[in-house]
N, C-alpha and C positions, 0 to 999 in steps of 0.2 A: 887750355882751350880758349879762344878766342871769345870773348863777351860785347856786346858794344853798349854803350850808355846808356841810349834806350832801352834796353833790356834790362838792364839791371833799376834802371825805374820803375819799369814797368812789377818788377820784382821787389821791389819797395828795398832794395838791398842800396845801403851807405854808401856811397865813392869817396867822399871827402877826402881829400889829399889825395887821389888817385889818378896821375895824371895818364895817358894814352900809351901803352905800353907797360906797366906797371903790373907785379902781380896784386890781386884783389885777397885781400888777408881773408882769412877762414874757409876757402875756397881751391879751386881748381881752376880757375877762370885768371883771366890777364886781358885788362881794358885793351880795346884798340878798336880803332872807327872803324865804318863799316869800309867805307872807300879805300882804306888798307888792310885790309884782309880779303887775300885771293880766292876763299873759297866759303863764303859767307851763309850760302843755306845751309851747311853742314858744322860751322858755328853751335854754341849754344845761343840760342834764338826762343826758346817756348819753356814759359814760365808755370807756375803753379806757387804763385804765393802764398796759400795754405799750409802748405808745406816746413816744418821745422827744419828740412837740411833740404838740399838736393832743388832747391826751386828755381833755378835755371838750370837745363840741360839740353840737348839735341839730338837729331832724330836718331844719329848711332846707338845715342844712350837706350834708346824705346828697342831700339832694332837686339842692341845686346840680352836689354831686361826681358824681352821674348824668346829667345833663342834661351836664356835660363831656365824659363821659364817651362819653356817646350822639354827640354833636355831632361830636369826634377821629373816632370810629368812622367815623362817616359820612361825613367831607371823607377822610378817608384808606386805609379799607378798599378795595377793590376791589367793585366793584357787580356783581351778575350780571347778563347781559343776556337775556332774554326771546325765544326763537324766533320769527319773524314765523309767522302760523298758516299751515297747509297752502290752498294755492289748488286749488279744483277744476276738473280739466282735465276740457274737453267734448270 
């Protein structure tokens, strides 16, 4: 996944020896400016440097971790079940 430089500062994350194109060690991400990467909002772009692993990612990532999310819910929650309607007695 594409990172750009700013990003990874912004993420307080090393480049050192990482030149433009490169993969980025401990990671899933590969430097490359922003001016060459054709589809760059969908980039990893948004940080959370709190974070012990996982501190840049992008918006598919949030899109996946809910659709997980939703999916757990729904094989495991308990489901409510729906009153059969009132029958009219004649």
């Amino acid at each position: 996944m594409p990172v750009t430089p700013e990003t990874l500062d912004r993420a307080h994350i090393s480049r050192a020896d990482v030149q433009p194109g490169d993969w980025i060690r401990n990671s899933k991400d590969v430097l490359k400016l922003r001016e060459n990467t054709h589809v760059w909002f969908l980039s990893d772009r948004l940080v959370a440097a709190d974070l012990p692993a996982f501190r840049v990612f992008s918006i598919g990532d949030l899109l996946i971790a809910g659709g997980l999310l939703f999916t757990l819910g729904n094989l495991f929650l308990p489901r409510l079940k729906t009153a059969p309607p009132d029958r009219l007695v004649s």
